[in-house]
C-alpha positions as CSV (number, residue, x, y, z in Angstrom):
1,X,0.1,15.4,-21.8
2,X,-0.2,12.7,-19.1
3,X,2.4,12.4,-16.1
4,X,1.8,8.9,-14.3
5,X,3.1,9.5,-11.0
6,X,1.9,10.6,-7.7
7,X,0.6,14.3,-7.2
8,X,1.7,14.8,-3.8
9,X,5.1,14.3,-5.4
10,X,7.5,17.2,-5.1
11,X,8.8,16.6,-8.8
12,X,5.6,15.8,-9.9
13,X,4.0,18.9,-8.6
14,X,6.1,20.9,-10.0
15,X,6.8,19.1,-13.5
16,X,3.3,19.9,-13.8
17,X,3.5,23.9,-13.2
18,X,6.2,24.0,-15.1
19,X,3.9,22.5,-18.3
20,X,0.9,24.2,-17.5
21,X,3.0,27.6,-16.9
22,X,4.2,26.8,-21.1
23,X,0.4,26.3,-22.0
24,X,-0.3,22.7,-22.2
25,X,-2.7,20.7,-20.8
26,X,-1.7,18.0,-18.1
27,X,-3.3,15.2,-16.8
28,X,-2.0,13.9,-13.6
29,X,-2.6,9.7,-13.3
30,X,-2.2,7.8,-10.0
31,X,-0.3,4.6,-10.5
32,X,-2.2,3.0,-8.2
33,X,-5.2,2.9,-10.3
34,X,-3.1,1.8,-13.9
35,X,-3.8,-1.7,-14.2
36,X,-3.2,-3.7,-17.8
37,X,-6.5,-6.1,-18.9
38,X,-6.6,-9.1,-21.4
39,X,-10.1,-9.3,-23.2
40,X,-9.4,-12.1,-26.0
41,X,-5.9,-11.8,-26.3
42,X,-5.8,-8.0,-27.1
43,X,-3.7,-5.8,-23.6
44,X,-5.0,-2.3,-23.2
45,X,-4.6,-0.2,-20.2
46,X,-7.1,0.5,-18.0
47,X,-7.9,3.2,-15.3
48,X,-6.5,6.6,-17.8
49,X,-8.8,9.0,-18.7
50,X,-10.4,9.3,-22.5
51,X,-8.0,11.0,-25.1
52,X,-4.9,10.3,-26.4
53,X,-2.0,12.2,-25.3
54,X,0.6,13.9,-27.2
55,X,3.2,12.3,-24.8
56,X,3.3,10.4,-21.8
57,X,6.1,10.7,-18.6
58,X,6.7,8.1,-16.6
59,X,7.4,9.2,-13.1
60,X,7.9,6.3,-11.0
61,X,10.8,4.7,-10.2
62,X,11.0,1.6,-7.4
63,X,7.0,1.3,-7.2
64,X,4.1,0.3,-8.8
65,X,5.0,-2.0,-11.6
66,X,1.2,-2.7,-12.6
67,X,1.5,1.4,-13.9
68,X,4.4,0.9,-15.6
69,X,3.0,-2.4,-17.5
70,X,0.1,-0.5,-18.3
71,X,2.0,2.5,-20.0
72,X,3.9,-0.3,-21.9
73,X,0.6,-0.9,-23.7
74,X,0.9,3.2,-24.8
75,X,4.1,3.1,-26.1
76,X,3.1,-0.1,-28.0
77,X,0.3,2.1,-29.3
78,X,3.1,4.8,-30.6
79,X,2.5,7.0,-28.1
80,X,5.8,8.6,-26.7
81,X,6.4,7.9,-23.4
82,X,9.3,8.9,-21.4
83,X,10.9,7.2,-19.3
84,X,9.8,4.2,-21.3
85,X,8.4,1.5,-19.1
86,X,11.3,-1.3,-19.7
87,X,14.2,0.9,-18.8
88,X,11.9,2.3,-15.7
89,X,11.6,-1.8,-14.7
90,X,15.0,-2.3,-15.4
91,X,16.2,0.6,-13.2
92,X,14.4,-0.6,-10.4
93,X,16.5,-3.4,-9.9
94,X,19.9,-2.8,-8.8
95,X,20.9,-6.2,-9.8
96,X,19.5,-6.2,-13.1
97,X,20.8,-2.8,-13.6
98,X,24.2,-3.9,-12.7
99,X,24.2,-6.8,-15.5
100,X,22.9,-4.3,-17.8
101,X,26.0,-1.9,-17.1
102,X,28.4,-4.2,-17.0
103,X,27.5,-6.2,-20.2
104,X,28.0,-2.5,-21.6
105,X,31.3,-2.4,-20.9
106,X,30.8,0.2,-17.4
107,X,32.4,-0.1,-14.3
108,X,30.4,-1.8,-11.9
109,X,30.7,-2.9,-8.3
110,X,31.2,-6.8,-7.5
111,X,28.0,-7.8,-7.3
112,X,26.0,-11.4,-6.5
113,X,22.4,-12.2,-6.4
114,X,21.6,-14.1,-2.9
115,X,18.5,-15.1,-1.2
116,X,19.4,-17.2,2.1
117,X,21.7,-16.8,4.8
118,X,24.4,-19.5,3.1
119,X,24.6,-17.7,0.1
120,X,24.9,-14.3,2.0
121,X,28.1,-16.1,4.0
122,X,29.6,-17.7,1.6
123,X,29.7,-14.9,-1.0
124,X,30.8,-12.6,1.7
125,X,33.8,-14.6,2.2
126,X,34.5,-14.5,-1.4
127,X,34.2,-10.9,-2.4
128,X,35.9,-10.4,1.1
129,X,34.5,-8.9,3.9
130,X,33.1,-6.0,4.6
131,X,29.9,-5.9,1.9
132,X,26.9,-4.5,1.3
133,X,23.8,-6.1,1.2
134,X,20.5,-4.0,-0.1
135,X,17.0,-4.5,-1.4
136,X,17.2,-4.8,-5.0
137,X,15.0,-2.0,-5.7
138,X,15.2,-0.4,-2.2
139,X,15.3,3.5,-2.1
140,X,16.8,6.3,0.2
141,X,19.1,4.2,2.0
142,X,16.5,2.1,3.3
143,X,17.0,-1.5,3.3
144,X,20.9,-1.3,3.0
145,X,23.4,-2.6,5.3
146,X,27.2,-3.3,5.9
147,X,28.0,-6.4,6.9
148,X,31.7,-6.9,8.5
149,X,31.5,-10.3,9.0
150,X,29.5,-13.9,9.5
151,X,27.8,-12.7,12.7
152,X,26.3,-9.7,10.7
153,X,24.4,-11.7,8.1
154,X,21.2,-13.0,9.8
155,X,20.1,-9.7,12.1
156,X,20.5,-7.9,8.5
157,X,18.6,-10.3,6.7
158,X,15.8,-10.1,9.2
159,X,15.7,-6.1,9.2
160,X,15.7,-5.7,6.1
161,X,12.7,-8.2,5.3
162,X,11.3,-7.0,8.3
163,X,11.5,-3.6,6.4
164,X,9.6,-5.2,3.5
165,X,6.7,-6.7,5.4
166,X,8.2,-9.9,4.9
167,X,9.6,-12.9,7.7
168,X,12.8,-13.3,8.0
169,X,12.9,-17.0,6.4
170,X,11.5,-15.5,2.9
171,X,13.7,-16.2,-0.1
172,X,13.6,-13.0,-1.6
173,X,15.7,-12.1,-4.3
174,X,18.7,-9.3,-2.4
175,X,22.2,-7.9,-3.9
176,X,25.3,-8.4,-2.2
177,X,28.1,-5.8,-3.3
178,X,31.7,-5.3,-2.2
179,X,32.4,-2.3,-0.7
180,X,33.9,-0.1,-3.0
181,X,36.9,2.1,-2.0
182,X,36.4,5.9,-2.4
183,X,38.9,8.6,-3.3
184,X,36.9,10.8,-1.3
185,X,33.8,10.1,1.0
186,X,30.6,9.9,-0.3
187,X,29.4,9.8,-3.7
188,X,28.3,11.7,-6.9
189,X,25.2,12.4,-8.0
190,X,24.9,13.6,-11.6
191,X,21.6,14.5,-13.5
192,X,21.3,13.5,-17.1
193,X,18.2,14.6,-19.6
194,X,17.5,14.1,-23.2
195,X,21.3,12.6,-23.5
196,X,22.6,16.0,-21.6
197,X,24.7,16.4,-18.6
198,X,22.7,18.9,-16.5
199,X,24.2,19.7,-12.6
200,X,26.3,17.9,-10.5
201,X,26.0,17.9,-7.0
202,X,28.4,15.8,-4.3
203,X,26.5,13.7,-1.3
204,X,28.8,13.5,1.7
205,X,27.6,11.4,4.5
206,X,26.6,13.1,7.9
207,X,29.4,11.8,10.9
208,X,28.9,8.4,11.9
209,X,27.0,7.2,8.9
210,X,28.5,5.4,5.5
211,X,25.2,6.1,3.5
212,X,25.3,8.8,1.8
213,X,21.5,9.1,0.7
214,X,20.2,12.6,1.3
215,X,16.8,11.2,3.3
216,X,19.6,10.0,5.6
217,X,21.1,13.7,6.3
218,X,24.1,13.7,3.7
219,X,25.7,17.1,3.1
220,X,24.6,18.0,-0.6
221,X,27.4,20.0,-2.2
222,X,27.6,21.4,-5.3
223,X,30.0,19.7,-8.0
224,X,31.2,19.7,-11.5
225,X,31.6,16.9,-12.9
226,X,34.9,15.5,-14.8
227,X,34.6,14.6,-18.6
228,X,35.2,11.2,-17.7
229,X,32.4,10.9,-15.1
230,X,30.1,13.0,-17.5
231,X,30.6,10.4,-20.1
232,X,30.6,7.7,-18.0
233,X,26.4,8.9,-17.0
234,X,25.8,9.2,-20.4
235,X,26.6,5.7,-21.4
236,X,25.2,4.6,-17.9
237,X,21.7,6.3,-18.9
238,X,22.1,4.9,-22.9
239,X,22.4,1.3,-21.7
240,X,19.6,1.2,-19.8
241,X,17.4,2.9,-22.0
242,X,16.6,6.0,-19.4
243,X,15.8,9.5,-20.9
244,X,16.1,11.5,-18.1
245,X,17.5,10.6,-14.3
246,X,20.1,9.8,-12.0
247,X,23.9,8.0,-12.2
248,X,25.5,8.0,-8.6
249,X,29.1,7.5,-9.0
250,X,32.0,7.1,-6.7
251,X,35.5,8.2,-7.7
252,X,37.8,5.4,-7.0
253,X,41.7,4.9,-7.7
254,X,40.2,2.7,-11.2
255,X,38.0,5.9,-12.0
256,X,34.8,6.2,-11.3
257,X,32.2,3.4,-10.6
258,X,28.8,3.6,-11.0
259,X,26.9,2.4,-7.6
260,X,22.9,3.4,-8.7
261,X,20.5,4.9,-11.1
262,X,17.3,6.4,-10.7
263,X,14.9,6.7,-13.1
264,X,13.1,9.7,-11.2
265,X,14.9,10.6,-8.6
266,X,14.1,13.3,-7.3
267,X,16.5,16.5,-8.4
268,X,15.2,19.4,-6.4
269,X,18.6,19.3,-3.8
270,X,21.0,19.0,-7.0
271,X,18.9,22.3,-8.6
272,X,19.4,23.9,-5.2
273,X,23.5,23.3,-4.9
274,X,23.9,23.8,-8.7
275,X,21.3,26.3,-9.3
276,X,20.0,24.9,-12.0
277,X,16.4,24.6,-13.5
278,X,16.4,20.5,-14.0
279,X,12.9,20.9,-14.0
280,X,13.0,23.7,-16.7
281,X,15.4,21.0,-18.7
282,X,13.2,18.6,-18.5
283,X,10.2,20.0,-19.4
284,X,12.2,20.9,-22.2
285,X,12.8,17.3,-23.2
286,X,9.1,16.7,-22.6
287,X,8.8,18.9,-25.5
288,X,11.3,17.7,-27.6
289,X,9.9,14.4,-27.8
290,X,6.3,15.3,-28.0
291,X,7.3,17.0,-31.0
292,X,6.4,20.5,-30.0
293,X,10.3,22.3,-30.4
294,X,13.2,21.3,-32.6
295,X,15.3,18.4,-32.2
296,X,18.0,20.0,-30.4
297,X,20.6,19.2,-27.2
298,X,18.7,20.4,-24.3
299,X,21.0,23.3,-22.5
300,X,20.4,23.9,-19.1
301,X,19.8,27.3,-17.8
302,X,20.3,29.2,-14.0
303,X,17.3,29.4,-11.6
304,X,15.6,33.2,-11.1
305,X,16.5,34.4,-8.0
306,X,13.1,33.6,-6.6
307,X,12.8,30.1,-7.6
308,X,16.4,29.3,-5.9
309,X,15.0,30.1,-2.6
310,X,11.8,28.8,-3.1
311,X,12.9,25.5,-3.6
312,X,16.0,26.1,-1.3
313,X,13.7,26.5,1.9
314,X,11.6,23.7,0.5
315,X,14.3,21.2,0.7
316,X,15.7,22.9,4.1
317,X,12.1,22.0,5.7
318,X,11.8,18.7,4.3
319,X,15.4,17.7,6.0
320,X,14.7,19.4,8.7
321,X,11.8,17.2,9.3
322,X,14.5,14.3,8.3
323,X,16.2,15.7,11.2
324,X,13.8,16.1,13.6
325,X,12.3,12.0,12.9
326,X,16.5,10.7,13.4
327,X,16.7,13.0,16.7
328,X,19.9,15.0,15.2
329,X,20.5,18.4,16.8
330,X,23.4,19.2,15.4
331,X,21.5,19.2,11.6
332,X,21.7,23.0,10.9
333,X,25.5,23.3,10.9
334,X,25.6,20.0,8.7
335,X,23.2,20.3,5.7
336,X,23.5,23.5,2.7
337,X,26.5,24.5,4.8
């Protein structure tokens, strides 16, 4: 098996004990070096190794779309590849993702593609101020703002390029959102594989801040979620093609809305409040779909006692060191409270 992802990644690392703990052997590919060549007409991928796997996975999400093209040229070959490379693309962008989902029928914030100032403004107005304005394939509550008005628009479009390595004058392609009301603060994270509901787990939003992105300090808290919501990240996931990932939701007084999904988020938090093996589950779908075990739902199963606090006082230090970069004192009564 090949897993195209980085393999200082903490779902990547382990993904790949997980495989080689079940006997099979797995091939670790940096994107970086996935590149996709025309000779006379004919694409292959270049940069993998010699073979042909029995499966590939797909784990990137916002970055290197020269990987993800390349992969496209195994799953053309009939090589399984999960997630496949258009729904990986298509995740990406929050605005494309949007269309996707509401075209499907899903609930959906308000959302408008802008690239300038004016457009910023004048759609602001429209959807009604205050908004949100975000990369469209930003991650971790990086390049996302509020605006609350006119006087807002031009500082955040200069951070946020700025952000991006771009000037501010650049006509990039952003999202403008409204700002959706929430039942309760925060939102929902809920992990889907191989069509499966797998753990829940509730972000709520350290005090003083509206994002609710763990990388930002968010309280993770374990949830369950409601049969609407679970079917609601089950069609979410099916219209954009995903196999395995993240829906965010937020319940609002129309139901819940979904705000974001990720093809590879990383899980390890929603295994810790849920205690949950997601990476057990999907390694099970890995499985599945290279053929090797029946074609069966996936059930998920409880962490060992050991692995929950392995991978508890892994994500405790990596927000700690979260804390330690934002200058927050306060953390250790805030987050796994």
């Amino acid at each position: 098996m090949w897993i195209v992802g980085y393999a200082t990644h903490a779902m990547v690392t382990r993904l790949t004990a997980e495989l080689k703990g079940r006997g099979h052997h797995v091939d670790v590919i940096d994107p970086a070096m996935l590149g996709t060549e025309l000779d006379d007409g004919v694409e292959s991928a270049v940069g993998l190794p010699g073979g042909r796997p029995d499966l590939v996975v797909l784990a990137v999400s916002t970055d290197q779309i020269s990987a993800t093209l390349a992969v496209r040229t195994l799953m053309d070959d009939g090589i399984p590849v999960l997630n496949p490379p258009r729904a990986v693309l298509l995740a990406a962008d929050k605005f494309a993702t949007a269309r996707v989902l509401a075209a499907a029928g899903l609930p959906v914030p308000r959302t408008v593609n802008v690239c300038t100032a004016q457009a910023v403004v004048h759609h602001g107005e429209r959807l009604g101020w205050p908004v949100v304005l975000k990369s469209a394939d930003g991650s971790e509550g990086t390049q996302v703002t509020m605006l609350r008005g006119e006087h807002d628009v031009v500082p955040a479009l200069t951070e946020i390029r700025a952000t991006l390595g771009l000037a501010a004058d650049v006509r990039n392609s952003l999202v403008l959102q409204e700002v959706v009301e929430a039942l309760v603060p925060g939102d929902r994270r809920i992990f889907v594989a191989g069509g499966q509901v797998m753990a829940t787990m509730d972000r709520l939003p350290r005090p003083g801040e509206w994002r609710s992105n763990l990388s930002l300090l968010a309280r993770p808290v374990a949830a369950r979620a409601t049969p609407a919501e679970e079917r609601l990240a089950r069609r979410a996931m099916s219209a954009v093609g995903l196999d395995f990932g993240t829906v965010d939701i937020m319940r609002t007084s129309r139901g819940p809305v979904v705000i974001e999904l990720n093809a590879f988020g990383d899980v390890l938090d929603v295994a810790v409040v849920s205690g949950i093996d997601l990476v057990g589950s999907l390694a099970d779908v890995v499985e599945q779909r290279a053929g090797l075990c029946p074609d069966e739902p996936v059930s998920p199963r409880e962490l060992t006692d050991e692995e929950a606090a392995r991978l508890r006082r892994f994500c405790w230090d990596r927000l700690d060191a979260k804390r330690e970069q934002l200058g927050l004192a306060d953390f250790r009564t805030w987050a796994f409270a």
